[in-house]
C-alpha positions in Angstrom: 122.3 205.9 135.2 120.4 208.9 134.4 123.6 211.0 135.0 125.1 209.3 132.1 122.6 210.5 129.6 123.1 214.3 130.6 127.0 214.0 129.5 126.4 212.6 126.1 127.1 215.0 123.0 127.0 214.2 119.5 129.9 212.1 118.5 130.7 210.8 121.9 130.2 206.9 121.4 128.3 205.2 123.6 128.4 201.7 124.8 124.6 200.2 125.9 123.8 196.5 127.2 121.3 194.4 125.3 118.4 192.3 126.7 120.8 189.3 126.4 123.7 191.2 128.4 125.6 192.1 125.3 127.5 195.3 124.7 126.8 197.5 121.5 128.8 200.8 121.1 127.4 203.1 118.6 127.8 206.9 118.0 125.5 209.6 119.9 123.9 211.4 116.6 120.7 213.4 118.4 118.9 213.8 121.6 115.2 212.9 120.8 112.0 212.8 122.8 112.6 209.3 124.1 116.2 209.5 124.4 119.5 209.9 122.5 119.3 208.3 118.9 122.3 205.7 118.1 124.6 205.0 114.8 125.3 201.4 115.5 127.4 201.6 112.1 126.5 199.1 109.1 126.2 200.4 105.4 123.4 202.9 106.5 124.2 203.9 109.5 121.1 201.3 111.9 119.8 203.6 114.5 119.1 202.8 117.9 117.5 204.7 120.6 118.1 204.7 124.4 116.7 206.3 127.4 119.7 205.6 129.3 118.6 202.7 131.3 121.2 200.3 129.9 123.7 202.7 129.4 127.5 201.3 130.6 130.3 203.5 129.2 130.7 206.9 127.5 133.6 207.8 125.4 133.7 211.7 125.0 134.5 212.6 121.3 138.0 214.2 120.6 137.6 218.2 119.8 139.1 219.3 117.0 139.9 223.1 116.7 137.9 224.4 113.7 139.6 225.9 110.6 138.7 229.3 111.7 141.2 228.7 115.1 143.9 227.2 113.3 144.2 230.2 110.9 144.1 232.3 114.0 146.7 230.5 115.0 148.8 230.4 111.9 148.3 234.4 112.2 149.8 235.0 115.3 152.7 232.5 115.3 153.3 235.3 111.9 
């Protein structure tokens, strides 16, 4: 499982098992000392930290091209 926790980025969205077997998904904000810190959503954003023990599914994060390469783009279609 520890091979999971090396392919997480920010924004990929991570699903984790509970003590009671349950799954959670919540988004991958920061890598901390004791492991990557979760937004398990609600009005203000509840965080939730895992070391990557009970770590079952990561969902990369879509890329979107920053305004800086579309305008490059829009240039050289010109």
């Amino acid at each position: 499982m520890n091979s999971l926790i090396n392919i997480i980025r920010p924004g990929d969205r991570v699903t984790i098992l509970d003590l009671y077997g349950k799954p959670h998904t919540g988004r991958a904000v920061m890598l901390g000392p004791a492991g990557w810190v979760l937004n398990m959503g609600g009005p203000h954003g509840t965080p939730l930290v895992t070391d990557g023990s009970n770590i079952v599914r990561v969902t990369k994060a879509r890329v979107k091209p920053s305004g800086l390469a579309n305008w490059l783009a829009g240039v050289e279609a010109k």
